[in-house]
C-alpha positions in Angstrom: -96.0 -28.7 -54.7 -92.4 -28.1 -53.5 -89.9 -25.3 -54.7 -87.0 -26.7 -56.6 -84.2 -25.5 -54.8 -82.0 -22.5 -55.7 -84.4 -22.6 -58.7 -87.7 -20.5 -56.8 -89.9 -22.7 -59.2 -92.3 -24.3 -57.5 -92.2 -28.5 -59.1 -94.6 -31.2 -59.0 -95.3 -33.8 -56.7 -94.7 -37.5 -58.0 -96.2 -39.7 -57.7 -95.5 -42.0 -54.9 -94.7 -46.2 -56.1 -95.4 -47.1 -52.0 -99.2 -45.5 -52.0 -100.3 -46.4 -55.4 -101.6 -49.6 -54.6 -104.2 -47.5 -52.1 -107.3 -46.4 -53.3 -108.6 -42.3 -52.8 -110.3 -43.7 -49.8 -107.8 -45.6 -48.2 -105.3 -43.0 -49.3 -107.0 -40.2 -47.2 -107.6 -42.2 -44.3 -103.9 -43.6 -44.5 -103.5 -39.7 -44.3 -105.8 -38.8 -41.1 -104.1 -42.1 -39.4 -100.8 -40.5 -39.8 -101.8 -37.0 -39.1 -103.7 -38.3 -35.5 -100.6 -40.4 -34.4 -98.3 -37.4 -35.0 -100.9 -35.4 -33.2 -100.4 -37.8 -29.7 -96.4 -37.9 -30.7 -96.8 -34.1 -30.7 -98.9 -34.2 -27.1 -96.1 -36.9 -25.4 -93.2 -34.5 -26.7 -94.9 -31.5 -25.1 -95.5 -32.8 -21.7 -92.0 -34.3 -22.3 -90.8 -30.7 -22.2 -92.9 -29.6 -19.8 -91.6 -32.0 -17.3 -87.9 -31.3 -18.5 -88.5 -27.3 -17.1 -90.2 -28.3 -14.6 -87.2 -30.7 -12.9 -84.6 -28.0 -14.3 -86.6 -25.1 -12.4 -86.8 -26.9 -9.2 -84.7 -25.4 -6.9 -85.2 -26.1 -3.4 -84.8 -28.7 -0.9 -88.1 -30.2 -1.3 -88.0 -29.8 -5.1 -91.0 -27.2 -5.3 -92.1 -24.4 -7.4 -93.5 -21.7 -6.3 -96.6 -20.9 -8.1 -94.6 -17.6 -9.7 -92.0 -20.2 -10.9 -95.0 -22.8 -12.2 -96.2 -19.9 -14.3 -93.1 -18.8 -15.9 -92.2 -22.7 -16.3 -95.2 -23.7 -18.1 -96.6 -20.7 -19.3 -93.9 -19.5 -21.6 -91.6 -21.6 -24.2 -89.0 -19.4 -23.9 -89.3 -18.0 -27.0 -92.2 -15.8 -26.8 -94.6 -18.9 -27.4 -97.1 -20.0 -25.2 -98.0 -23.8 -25.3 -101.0 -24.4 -26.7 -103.2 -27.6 -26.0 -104.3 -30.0 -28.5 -108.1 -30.8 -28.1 -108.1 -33.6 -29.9 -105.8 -35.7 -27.8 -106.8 -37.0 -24.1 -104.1 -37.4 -21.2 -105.8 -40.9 -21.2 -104.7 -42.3 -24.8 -101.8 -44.6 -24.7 -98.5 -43.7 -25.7 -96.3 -44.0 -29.1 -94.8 -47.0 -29.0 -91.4 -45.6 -28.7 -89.6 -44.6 -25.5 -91.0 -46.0 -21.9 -92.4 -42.5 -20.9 -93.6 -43.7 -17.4 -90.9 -41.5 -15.8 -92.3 -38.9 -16.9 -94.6 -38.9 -13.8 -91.9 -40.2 -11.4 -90.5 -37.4 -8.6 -87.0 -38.0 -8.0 -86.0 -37.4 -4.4 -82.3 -35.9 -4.7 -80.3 -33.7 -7.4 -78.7 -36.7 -8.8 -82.1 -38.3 -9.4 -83.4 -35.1 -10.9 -80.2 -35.1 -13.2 -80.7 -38.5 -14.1 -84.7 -37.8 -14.5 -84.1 -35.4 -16.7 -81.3 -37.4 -19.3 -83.9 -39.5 -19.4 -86.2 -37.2 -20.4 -83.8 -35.9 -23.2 -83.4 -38.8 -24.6 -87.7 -39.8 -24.9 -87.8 -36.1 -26.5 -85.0 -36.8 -28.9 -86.5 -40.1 -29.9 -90.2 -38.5 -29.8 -88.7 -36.1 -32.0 -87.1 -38.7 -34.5 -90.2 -40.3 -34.7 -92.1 -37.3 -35.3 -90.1 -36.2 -38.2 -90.7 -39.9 -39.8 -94.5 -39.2 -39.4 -94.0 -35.5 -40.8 -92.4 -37.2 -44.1 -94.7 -39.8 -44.9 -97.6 -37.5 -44.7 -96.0 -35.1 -47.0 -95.5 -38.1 -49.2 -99.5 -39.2 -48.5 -100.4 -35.5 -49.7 -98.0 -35.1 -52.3 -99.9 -38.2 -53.7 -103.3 -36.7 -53.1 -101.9 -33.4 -54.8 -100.8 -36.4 -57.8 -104.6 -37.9 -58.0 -107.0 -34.3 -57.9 -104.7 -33.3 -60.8 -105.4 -36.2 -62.7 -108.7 -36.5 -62.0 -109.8 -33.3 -60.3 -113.0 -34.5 -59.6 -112.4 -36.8 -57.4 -111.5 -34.0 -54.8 -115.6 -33.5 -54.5 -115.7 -37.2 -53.9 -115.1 -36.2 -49.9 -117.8 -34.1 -50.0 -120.4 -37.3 -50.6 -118.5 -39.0 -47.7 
């Protein structure tokens, strides 16, 4: 359900002419696919902003942190939000296909490199966050659908349950 705008009416999801082909089954695993591939996208865009502080706090000569600095760095958000792990994703699953994020690991060795390091950086997050936004509307669109089907037939929502 969405609210109509300026309206405060809350409308109807409709039903969606690219998912009806998919069966309640596929439909909800469509769903799950979506929602874990947004979960890594989320996981990649994190650590992309993790290292993004991380160049920007670095200082010195040598380009380190004291461990003061690492906690303020990574320990805060900036906004009064702490970062908050995702268990479900592992360090060791590959990456969205979308930007090459292997500089995210790479230690440049002079300010210009760290300035270039982290334009780099900027521009993996901004198309992380492009491709996140993508994976945000289509599983509004899968549960909209879903929302479409129980209403129908709302006892096919208990068909999970047997599953």
């Amino acid at each position: 359900m969405s609210v109509a705008k300026g309206s405060g009416r809350l409308t109807m999801p409709e039903p969606s002419p690219y998912l009806e082909t998919l069966t309640l089954a596929e439909l909800r695993v469509y769903r799950e696919r979506l929602r874990t591939e947004e979960e890594r996208t989320s996981y990649w865009r994190r650590l992309v902003h993790a290292r993004i502080d991380l160049l920007e706090a670095t200082g010195t000569a040598d380009g380190s942190l004291s461990l003061t600095d690492l906690v303020r760095v990574l320990g805060d958000t900036g906004n009064g939000q702490g970062r908050h792990a995702l268990h479900r994703v592992r360090a060791a699953e590959p990456l969205p296909d979308l930007p090459a994020l292997a500089e995210v690991w790479v230690m440049p060795t002079d300010d210009a490199g760290r300035v270039e390091a982290v334009r780099r950086l900027r521009d993996a997050e901004t198309q992380l966050t492009g491709y996140r936004a993508a994976l945000h509307r289509r599983i509004d669109e899968a549960t909209a659908e879903l929302i479409v089907r129980y209403r129908r037939d709302p006892s096919s929502a208990l068909s999970v349950l047997g599953a």
